[in-house]
C-alpha positions in Angstrom: -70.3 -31.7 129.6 -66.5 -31.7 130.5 -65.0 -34.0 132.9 -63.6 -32.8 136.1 -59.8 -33.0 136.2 -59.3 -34.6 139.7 -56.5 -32.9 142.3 -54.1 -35.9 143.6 -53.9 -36.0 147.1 -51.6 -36.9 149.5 -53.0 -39.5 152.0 -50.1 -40.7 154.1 -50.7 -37.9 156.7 -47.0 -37.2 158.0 -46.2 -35.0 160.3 -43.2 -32.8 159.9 -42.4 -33.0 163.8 -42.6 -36.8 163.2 -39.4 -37.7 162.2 -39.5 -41.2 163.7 -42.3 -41.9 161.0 -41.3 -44.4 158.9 -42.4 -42.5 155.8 -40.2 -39.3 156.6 -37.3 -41.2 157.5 -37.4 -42.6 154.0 -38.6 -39.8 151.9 -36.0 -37.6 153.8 -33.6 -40.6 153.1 -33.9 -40.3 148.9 -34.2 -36.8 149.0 -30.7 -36.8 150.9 -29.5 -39.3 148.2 -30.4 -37.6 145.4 -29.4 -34.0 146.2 -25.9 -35.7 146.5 -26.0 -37.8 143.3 -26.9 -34.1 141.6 -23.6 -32.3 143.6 -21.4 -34.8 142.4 -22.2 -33.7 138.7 -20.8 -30.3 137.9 -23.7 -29.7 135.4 -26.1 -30.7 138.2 -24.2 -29.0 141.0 -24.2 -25.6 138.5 -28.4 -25.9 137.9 -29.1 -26.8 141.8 -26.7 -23.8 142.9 -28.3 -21.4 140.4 -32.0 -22.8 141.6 -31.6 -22.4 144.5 -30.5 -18.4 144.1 -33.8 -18.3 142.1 -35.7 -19.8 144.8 -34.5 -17.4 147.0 -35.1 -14.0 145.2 -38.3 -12.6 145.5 -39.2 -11.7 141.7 -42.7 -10.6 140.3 -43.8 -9.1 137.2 -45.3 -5.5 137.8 -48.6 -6.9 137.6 -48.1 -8.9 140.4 -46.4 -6.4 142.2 -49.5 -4.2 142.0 -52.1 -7.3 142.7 -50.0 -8.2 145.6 -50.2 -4.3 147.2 -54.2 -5.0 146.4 -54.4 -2.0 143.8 -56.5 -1.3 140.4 -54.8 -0.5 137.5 -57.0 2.5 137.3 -55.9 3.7 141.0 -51.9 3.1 139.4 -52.7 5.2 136.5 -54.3 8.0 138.4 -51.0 8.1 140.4 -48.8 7.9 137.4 -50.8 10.8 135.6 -52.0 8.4 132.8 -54.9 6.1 131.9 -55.4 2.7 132.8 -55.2 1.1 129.3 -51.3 2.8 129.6 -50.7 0.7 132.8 -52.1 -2.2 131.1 -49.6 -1.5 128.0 -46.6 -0.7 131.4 -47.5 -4.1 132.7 -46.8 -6.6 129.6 -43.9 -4.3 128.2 -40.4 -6.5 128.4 -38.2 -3.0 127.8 -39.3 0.3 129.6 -37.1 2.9 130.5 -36.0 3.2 134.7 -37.9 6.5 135.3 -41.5 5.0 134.4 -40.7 2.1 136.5 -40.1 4.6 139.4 -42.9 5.6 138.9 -44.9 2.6 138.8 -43.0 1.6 141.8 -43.8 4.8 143.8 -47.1 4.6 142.8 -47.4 1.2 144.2 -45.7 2.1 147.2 -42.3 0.9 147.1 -38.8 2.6 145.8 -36.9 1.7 143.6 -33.2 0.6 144.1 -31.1 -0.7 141.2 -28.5 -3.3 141.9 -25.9 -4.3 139.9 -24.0 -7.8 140.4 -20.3 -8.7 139.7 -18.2 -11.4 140.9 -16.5 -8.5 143.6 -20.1 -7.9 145.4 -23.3 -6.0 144.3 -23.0 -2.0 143.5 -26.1 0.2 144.1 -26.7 2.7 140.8 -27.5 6.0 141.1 -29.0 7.1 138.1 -30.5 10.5 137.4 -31.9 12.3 139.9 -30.3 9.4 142.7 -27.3 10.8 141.6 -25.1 12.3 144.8 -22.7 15.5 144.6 -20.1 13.7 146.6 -17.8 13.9 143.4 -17.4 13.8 139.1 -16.6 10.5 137.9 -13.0 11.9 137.3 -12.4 12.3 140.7 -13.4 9.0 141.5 -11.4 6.8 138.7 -8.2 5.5 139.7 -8.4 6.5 143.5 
């Protein structure tokens, strides 16, 4: 018989909306005292900055993605016109090419919007059939 990992629990009961509690005030206190012992390290300031940005983007796998809109893998494949071990394959794959994950994100739903990011701001790519008639690339370079 295997022991029964126990779940820590927190006990002291604080309210949020309590900020005269003596416990916030001095949890809040360190937590204010460490976040500026981290800033004043570059290396520290550099990680905190860059989790922060990670906390802050929503990110899922494609399995997620399609547990999260409450679909099968069968009902994805039926959409994508293949069978559900292929969407099983689709889901673990770490390079796919951007038109089969259109399609996975259409069949989930959603559309699918590339975003590039450089120092200047972010750039939306058009690729393939996104592409606009507005102009060749020669007429755009150097304007």
């Amino acid at each position: 018989m295997t022991k029964k990992k126990e779940i820590p629990v927190d006990e002291r009961h604080v309210e949020a909306s309590d900020r005269t509690s003596g416990d916030y005030l001095d949890v809040t206190e360190i937590g204010r005292k460490l976040r500026e012992q981290i800033l004043e390290d570059p290396v520290g300031r550099r990680s905190y900055v860059k989790a922060l940005a990670e906390i802050e983007t929503p990110q899922a796998s494609l399995a997620r993605v399609r547990k999260l809109r409450s679909l099968a893998q069968s009902t994805v494949a039926e959409s994508m016109g293949m069978d559900q071990s292929e969407v099983s394959r689709l889901e673990r794959r770490s390079d796919l090419l951007l038109s089969t994950l259109r399609k996975f994100v259409h069949a989930t739903g959603g559309e699918l919007h590339l975003i590039a990011t450089f120092p200047g701001g972010d750039v939306e790519l058009l690729i393939g059939d996104e592409m606009s008639d507005e102009g060749s690339e020669e007429d755009t370079v150097g304007t």
